[in-house]
N, CA and C atoms of all chains as a GROMACS GRO file, in nm:
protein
  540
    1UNK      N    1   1.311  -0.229   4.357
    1UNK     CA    2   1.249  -0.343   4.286
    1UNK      C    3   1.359  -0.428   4.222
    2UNK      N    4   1.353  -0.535   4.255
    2UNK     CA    5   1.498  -0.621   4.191
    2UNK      C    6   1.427  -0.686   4.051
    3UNK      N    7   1.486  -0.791   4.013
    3UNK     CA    8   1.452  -0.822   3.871
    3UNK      C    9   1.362  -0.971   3.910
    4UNK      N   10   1.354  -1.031   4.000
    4UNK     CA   11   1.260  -1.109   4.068
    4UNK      C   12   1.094  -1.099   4.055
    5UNK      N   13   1.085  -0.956   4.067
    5UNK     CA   14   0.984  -0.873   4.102
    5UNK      C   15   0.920  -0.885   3.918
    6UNK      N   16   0.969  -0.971   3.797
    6UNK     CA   17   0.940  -0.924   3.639
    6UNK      C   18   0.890  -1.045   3.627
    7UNK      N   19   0.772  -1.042   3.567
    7UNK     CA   20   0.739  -1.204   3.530
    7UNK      C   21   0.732  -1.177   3.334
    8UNK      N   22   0.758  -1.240   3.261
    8UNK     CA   23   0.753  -1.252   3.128
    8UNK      C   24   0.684  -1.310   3.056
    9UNK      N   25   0.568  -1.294   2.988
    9UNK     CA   26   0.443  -1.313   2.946
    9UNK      C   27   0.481  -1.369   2.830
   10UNK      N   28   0.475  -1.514   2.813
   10UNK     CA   29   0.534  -1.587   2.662
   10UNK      C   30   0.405  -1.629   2.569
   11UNK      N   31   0.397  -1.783   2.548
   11UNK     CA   32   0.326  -1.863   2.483
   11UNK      C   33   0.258  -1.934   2.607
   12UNK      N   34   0.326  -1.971   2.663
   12UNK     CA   35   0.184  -2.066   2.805
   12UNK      C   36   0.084  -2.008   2.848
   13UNK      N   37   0.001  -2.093   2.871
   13UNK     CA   38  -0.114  -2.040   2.921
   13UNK      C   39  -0.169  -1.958   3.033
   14UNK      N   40  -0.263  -1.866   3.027
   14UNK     CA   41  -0.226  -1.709   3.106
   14UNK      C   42  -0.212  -1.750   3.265
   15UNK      N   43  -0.282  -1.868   3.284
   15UNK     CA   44  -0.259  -1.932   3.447
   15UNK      C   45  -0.146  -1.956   3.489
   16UNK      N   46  -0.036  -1.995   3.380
   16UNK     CA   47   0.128  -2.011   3.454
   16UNK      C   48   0.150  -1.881   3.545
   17UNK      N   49   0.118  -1.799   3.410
   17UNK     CA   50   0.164  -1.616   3.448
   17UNK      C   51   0.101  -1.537   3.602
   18UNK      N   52  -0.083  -1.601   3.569
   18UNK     CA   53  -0.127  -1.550   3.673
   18UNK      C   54  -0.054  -1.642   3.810
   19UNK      N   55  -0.044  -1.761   3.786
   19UNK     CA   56   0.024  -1.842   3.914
   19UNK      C   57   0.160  -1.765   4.000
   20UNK      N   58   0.251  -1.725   3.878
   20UNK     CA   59   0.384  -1.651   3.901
   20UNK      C   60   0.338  -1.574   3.958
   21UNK      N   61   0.240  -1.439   3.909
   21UNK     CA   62   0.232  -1.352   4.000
   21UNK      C   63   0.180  -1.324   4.127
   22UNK      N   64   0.089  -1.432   4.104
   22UNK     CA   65   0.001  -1.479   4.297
   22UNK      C   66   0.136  -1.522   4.366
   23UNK      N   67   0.198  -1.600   4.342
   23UNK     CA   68   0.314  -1.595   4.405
   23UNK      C   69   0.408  -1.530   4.491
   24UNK      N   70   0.423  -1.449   4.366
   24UNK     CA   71   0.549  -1.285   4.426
   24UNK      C   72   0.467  -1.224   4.500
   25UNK      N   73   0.332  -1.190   4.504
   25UNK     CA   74   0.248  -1.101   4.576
   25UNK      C   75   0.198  -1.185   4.700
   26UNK      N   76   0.248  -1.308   4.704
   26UNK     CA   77   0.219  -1.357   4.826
   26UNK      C   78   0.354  -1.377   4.901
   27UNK      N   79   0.466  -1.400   4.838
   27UNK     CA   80   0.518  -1.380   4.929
   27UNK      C   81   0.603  -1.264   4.964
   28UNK      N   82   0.518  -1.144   4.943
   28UNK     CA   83   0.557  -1.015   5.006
   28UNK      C   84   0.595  -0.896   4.948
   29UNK      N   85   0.609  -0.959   4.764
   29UNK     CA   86   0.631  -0.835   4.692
   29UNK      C   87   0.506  -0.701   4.674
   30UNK      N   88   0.530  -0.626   4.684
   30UNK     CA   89   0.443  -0.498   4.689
   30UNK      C   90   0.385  -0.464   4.482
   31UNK      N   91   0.448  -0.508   4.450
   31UNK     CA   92   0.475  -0.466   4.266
   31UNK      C   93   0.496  -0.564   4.216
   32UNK      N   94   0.443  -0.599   4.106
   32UNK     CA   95   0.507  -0.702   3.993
   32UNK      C   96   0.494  -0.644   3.867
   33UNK      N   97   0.571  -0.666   3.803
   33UNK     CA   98   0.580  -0.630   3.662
   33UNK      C   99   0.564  -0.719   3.559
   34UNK      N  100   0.450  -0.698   3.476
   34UNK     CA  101   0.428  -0.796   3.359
   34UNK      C  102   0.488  -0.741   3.223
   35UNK      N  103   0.633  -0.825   3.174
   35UNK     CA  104   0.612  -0.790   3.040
   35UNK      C  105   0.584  -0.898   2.928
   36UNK      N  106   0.546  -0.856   2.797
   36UNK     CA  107   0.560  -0.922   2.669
   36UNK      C  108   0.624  -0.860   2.554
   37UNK      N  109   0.556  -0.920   2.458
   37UNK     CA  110   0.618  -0.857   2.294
   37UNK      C  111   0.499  -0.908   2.240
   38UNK      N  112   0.480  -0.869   2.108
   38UNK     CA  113   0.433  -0.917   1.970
   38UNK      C  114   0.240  -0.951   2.074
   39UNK      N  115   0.290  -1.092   2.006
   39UNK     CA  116   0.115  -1.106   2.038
   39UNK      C  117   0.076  -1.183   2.159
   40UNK      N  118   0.176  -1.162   2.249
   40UNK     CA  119   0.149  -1.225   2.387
   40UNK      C  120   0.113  -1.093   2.483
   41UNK      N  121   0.100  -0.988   2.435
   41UNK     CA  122   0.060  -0.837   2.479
   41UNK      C  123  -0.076  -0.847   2.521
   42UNK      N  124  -0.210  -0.954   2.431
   42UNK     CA  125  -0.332  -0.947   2.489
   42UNK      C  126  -0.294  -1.082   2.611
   43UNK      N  127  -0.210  -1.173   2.630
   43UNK     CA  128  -0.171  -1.264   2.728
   43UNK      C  129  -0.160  -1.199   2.835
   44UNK      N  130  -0.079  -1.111   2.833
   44UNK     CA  131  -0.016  -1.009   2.971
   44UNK      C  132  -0.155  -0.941   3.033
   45UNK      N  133  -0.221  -0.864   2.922
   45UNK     CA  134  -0.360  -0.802   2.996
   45UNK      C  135  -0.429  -0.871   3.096
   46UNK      N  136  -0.452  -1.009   3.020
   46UNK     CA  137  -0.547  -1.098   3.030
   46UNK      C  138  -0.504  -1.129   3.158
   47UNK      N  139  -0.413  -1.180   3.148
   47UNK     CA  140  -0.306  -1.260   3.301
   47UNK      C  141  -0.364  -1.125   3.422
   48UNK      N  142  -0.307  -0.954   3.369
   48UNK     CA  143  -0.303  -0.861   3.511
   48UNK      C  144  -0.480  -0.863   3.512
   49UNK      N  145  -0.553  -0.847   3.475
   49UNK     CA  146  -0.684  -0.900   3.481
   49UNK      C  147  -0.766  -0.987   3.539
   50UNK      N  148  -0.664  -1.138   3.549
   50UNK     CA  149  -0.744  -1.262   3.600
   50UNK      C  150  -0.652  -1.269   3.748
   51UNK      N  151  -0.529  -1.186   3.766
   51UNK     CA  152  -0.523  -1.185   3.833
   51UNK      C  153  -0.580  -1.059   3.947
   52UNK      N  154  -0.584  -0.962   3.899
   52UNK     CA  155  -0.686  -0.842   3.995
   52UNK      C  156  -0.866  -0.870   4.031
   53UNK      N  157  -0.916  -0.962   3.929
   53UNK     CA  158  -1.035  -0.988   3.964
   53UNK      C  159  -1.058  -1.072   4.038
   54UNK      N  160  -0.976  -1.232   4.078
   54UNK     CA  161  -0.983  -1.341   4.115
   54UNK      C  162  -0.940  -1.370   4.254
   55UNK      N  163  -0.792  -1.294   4.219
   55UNK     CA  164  -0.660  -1.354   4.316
   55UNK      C  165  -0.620  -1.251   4.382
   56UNK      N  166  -0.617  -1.158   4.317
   56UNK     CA  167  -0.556  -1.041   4.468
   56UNK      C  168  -0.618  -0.913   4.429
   57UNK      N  169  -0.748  -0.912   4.499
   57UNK     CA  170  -0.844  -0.805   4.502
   57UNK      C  171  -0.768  -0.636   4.524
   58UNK      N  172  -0.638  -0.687   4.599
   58UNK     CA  173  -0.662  -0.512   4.626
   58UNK      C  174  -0.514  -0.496   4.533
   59UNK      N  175  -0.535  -0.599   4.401
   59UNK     CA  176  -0.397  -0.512   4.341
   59UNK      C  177  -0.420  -0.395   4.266
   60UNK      N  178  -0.348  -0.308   4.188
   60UNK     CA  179  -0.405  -0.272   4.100
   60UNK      C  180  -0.346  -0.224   3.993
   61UNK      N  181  -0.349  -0.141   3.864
   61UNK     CA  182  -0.349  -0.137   3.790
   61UNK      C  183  -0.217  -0.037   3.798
   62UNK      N  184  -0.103   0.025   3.830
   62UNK     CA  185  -0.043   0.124   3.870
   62UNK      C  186   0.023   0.181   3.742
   63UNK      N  187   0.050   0.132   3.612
   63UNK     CA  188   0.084   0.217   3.502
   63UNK      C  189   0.156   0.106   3.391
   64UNK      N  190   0.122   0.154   3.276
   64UNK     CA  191   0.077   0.043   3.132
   64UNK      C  192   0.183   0.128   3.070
   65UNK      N  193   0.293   0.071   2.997
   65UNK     CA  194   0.390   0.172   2.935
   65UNK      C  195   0.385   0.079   2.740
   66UNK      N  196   0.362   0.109   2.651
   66UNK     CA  197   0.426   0.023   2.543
   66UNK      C  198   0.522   0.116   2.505
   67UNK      N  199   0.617   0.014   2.375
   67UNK     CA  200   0.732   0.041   2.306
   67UNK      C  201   0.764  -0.035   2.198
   68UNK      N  202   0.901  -0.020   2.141
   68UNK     CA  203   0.875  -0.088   1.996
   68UNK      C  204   1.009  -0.157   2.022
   69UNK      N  205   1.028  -0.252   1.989
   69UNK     CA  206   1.188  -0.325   1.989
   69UNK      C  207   1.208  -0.359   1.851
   70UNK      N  208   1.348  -0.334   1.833
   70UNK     CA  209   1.373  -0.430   1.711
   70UNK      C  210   1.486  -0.541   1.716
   71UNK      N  211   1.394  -0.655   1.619
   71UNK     CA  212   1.425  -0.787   1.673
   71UNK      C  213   1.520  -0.795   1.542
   72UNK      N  214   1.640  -0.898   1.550
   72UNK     CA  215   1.699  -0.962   1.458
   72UNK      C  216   1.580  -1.012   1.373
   73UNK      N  217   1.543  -1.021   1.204
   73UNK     CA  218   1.483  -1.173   1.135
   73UNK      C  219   1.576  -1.232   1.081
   74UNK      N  220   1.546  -1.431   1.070
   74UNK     CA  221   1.650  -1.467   1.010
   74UNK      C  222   1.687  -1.461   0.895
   75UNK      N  223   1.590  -1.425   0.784
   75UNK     CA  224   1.652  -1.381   0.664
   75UNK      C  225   1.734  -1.268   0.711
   76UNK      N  226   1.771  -1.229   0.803
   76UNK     CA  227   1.848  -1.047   0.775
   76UNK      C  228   1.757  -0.984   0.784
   77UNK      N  229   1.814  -0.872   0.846
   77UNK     CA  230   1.752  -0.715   0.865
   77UNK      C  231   1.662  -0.725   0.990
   78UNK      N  232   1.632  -0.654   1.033
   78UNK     CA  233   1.524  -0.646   1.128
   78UNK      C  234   1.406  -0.621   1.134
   79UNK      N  235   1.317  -0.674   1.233
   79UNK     CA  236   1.149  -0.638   1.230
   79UNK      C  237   1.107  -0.559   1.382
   80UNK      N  238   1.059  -0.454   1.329
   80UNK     CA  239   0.970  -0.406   1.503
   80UNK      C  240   0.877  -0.463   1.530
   81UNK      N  241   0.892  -0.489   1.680
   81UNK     CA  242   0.757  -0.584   1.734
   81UNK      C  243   0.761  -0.435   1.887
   82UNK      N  244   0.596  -0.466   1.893
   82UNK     CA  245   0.569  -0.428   2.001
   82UNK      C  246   0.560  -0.478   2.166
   83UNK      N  247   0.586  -0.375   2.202
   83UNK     CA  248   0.599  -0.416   2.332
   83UNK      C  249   0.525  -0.360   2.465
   84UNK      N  250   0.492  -0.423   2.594
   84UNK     CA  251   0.450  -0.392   2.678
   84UNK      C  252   0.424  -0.377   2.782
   85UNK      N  253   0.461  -0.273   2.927
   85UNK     CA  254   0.469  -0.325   3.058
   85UNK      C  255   0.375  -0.275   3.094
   86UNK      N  256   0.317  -0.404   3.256
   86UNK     CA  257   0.207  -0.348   3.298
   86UNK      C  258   0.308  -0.367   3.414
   87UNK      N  259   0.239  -0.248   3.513
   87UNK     CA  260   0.268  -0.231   3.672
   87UNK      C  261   0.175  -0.264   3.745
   88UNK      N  262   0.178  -0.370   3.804
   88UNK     CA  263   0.038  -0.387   3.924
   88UNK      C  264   0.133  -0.393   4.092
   89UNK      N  265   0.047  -0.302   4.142
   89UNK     CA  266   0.091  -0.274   4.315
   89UNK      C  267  -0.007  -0.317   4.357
   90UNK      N  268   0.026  -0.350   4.487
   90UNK     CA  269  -0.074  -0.360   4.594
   90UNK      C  270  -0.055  -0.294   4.702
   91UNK      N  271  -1.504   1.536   2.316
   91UNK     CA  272  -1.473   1.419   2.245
   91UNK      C  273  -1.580   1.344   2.160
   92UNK      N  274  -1.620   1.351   2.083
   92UNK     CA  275  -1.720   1.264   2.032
   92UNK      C  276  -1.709   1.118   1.979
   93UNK      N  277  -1.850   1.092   1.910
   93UNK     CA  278  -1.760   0.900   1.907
   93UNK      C  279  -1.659   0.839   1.786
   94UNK      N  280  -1.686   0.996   1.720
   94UNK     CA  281  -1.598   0.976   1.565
   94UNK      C  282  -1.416   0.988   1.594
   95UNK      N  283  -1.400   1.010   1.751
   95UNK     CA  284  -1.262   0.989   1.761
   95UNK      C  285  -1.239   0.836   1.843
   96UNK      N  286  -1.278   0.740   1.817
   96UNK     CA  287  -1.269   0.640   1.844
   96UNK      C  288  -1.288   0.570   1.704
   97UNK      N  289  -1.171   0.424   1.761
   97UNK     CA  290  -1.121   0.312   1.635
   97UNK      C  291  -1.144   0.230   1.718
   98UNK      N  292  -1.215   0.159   1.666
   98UNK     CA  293  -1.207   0.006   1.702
   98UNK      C  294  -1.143  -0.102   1.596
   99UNK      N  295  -1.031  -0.149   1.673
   99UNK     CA  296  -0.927  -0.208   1.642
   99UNK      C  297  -0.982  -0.406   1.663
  100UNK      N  298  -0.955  -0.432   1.516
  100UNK     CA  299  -1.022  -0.600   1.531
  100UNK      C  300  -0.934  -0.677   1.437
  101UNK      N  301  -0.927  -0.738   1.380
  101UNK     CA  302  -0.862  -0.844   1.271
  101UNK      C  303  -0.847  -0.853   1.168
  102UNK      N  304  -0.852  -0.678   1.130
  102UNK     CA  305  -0.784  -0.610   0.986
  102UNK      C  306  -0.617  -0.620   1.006
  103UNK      N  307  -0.595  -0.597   0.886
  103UNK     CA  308  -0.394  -0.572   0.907
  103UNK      C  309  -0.383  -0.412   0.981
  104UNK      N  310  -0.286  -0.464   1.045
  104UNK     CA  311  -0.259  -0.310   1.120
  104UNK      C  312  -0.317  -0.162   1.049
  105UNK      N  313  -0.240  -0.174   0.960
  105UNK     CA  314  -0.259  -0.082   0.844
  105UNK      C  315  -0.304  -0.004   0.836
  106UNK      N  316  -0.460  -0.076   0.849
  106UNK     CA  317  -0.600   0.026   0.793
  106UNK      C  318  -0.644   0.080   0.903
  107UNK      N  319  -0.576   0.014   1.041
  107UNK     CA  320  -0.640   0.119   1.176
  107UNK      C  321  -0.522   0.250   1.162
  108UNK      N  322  -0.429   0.200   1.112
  108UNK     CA  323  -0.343   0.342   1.119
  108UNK      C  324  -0.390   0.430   1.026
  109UNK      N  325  -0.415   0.379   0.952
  109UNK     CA  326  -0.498   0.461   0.838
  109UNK      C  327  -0.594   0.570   0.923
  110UNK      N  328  -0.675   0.475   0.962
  110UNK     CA  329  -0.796   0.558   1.035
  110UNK      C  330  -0.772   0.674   1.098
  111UNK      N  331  -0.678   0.618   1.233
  111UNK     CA  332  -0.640   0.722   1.338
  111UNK      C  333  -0.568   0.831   1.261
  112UNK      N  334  -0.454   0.802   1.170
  112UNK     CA  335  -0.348   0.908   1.073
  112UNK      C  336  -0.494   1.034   1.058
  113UNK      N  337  -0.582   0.981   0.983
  113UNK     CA  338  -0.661   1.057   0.923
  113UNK      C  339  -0.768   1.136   0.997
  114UNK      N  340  -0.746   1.067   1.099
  114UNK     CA  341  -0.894   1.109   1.240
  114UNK      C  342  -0.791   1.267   1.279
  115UNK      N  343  -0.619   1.242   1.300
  115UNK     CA  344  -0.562   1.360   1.344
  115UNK      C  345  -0.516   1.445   1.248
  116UNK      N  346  -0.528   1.400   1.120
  116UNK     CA  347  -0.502   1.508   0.995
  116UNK      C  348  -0.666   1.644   0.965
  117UNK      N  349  -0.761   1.528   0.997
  117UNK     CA  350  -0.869   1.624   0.996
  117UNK      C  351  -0.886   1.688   1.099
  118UNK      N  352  -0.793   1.699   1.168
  118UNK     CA  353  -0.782   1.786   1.346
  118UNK      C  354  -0.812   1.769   1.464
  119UNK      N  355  -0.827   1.603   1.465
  119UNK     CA  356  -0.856   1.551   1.624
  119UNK      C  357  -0.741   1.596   1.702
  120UNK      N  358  -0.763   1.620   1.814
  120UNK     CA  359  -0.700   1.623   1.938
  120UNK      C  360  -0.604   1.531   2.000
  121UNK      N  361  -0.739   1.402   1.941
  121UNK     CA  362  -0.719   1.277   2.047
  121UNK      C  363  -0.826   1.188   1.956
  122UNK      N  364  -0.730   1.058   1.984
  122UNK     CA  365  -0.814   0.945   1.930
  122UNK      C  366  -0.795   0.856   2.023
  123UNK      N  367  -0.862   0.776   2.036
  123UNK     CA  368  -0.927   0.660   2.143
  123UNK      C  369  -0.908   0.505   2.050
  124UNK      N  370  -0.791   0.408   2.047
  124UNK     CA  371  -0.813   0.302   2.013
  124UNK      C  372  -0.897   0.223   2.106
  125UNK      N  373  -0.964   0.125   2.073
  125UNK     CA  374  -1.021   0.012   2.152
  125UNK      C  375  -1.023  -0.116   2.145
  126UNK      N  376  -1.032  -0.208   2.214
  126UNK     CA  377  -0.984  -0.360   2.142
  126UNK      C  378  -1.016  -0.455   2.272
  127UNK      N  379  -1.045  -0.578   2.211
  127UNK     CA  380  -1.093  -0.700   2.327
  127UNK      C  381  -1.007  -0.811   2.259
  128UNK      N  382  -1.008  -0.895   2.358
  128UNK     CA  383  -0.929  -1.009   2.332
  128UNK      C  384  -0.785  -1.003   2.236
  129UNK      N  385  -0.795  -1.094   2.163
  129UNK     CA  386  -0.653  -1.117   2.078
  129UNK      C  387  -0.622  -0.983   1.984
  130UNK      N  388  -0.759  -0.964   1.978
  130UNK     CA  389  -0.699  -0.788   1.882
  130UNK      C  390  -0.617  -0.705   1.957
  131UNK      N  391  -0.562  -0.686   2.108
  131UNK     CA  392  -0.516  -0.584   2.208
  131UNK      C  393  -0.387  -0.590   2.160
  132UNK      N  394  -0.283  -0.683   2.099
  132UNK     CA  395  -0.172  -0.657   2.030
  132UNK      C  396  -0.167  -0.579   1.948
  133UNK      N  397  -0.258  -0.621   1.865
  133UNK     CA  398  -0.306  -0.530   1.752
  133UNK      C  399  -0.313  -0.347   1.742
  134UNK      N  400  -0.404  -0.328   1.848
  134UNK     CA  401  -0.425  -0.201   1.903
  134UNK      C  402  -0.268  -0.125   1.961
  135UNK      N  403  -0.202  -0.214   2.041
  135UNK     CA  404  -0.055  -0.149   2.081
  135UNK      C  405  -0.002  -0.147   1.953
  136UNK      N  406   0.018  -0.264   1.859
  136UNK     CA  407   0.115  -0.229   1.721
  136UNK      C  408   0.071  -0.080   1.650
  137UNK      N  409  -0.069  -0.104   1.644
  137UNK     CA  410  -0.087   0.020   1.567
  137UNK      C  411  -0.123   0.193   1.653
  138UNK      N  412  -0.075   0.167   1.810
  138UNK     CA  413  -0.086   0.295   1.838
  138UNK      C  414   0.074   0.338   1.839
  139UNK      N  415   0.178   0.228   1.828
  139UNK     CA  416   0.298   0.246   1.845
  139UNK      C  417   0.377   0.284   1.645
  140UNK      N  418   0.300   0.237   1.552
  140UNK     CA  419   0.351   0.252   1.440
  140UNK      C  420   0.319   0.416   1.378
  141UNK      N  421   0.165   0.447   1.408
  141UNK     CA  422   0.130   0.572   1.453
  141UNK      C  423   0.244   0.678   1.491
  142UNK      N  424   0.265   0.639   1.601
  142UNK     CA  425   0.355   0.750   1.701
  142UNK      C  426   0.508   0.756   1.644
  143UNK      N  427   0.523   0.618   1.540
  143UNK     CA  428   0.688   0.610   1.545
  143UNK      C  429   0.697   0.663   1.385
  144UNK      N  430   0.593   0.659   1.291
  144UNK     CA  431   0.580   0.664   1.165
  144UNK      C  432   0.524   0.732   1.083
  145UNK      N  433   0.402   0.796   1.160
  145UNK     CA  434   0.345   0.871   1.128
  145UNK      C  435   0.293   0.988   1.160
  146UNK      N  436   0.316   1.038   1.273
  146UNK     CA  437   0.238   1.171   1.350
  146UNK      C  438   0.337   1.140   1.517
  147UNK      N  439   0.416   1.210   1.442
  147UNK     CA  440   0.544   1.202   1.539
  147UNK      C  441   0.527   1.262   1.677
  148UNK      N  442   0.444   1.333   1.663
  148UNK     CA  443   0.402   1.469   1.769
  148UNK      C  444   0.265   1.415   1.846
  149UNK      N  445   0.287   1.274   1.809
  149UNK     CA  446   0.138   1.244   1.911
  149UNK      C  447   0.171   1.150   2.004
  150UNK      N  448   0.168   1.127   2.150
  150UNK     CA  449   0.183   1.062   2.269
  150UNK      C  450   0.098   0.991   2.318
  151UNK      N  451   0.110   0.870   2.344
  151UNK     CA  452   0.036   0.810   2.436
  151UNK      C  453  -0.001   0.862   2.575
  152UNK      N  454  -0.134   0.920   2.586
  152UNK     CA  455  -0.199   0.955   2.704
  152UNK      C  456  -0.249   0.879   2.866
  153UNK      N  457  -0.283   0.771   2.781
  153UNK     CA  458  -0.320   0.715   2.921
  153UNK      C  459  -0.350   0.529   2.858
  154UNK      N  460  -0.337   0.405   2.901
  154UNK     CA  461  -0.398   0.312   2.868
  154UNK      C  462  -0.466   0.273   2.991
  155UNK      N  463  -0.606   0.202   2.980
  155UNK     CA  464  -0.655   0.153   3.061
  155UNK      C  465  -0.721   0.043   3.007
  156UNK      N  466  -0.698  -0.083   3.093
  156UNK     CA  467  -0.786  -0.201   3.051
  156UNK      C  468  -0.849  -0.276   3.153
  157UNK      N  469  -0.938  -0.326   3.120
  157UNK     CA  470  -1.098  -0.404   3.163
  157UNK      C  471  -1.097  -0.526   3.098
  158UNK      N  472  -1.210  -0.603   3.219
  158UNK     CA  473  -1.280  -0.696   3.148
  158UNK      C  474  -1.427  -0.719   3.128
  159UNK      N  475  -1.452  -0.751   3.032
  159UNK     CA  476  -1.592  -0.756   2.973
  159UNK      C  477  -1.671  -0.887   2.926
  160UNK      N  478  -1.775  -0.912   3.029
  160UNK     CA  479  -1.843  -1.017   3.026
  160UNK      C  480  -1.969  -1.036   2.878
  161UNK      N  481  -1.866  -1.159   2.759
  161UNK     CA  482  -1.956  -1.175   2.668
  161UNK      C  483  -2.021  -1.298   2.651
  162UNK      N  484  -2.180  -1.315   2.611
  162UNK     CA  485  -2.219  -1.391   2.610
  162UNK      C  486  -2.154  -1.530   2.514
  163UNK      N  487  -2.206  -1.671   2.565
  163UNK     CA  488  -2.116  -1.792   2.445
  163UNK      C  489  -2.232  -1.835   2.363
  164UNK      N  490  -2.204  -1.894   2.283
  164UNK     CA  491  -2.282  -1.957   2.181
  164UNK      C  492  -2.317  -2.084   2.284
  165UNK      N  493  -2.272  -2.160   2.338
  165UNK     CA  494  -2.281  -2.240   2.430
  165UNK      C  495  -2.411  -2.207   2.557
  166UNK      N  496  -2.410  -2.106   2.567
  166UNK     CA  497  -2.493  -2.051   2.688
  166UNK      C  498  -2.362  -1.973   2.793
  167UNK      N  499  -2.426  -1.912   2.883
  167UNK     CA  500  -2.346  -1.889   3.011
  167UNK      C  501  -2.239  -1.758   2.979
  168UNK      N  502  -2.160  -1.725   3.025
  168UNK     CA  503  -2.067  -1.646   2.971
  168UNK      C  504  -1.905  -1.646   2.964
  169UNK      N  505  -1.858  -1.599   2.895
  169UNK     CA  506  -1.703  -1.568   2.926
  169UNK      C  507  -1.654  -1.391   2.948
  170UNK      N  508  -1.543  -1.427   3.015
  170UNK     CA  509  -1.454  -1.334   3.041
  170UNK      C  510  -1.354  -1.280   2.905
  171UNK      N  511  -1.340  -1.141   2.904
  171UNK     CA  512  -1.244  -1.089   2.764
  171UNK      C  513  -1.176  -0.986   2.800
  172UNK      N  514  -1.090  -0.937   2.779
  172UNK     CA  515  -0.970  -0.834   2.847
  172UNK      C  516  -1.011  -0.742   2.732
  173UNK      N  517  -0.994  -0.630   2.760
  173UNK     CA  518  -1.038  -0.529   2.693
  173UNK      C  519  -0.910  -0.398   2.734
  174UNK      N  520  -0.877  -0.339   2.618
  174UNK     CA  521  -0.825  -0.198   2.594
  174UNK      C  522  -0.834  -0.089   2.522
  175UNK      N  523  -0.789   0.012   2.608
  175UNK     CA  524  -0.834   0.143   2.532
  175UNK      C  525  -0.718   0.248   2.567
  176UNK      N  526  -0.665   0.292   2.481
  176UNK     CA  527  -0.545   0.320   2.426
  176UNK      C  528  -0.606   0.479   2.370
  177UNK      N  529  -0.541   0.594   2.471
  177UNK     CA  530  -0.578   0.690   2.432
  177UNK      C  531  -0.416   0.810   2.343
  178UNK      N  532  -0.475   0.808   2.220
  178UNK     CA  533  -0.344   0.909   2.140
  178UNK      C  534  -0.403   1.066   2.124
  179UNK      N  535  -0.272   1.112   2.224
  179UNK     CA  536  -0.305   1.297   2.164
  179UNK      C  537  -0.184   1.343   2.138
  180UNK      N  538  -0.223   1.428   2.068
  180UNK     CA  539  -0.082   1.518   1.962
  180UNK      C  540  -0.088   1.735   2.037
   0.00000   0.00000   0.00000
């Protein structure tokens, strides 16, 4: 799996994301990987969701991992934000 | 499993769901079941991950699985909502 194969779940709207990933799965990738952070985590669901119900029926759900990162804040010190990968195969 | 090991996770501060679950496995659950729709699903990862990192060190994420769930609008007709469920055992 190269790093092609990662789409990154930001602030745009979940159709960019689902677009990216109809994409890679059309043109030939077997796997895509959705990640986020913080509160773009219900974005990412939403996105592997609208895309398994809509756009590519036989993907599926292949394994959901979270984790915790810690981010620089700019006052100083750091904050944990959560994090999250989804695996969808086809 | 009964239904008293399930949290439903909504638009309280993290906090008080950790609260919950802390206390669901101090009184000797096994396993607790977060749950969550829409924008709360961050929510639900922050607090199954602050859980595991902060409080009940000895408990693992088991399995996540998410859905979508058709809710009715004030408008008429329906919408689509991403849904998760976030299973913790120790």
């Amino acid at each position: 799996m190269t790093e092609e194969n990662v789409v990154y779940v930001g602030n745009k709207p979940p159709m960019s994301y689902v677009l990216a990933v109809t994409t890679q799965f059309n043109n030939g990738a077997n796997e895509v990987v959705l990640k986020a952070r913080g509160k773009a985590i219900s974005r990412a669901v939403d996105v592997a969701e609208i895309v398994r119900n809509r756009f590519i029926p036989e993907a599926l759900v292949d394994a959901i991992t979270t984790g915790t990162e810690e981010l620089p804040r700019k006052e100083g010190g750091t904050t944990n934000t959560s994090t999250i990968e989804i695996v969808l195969k086809k």
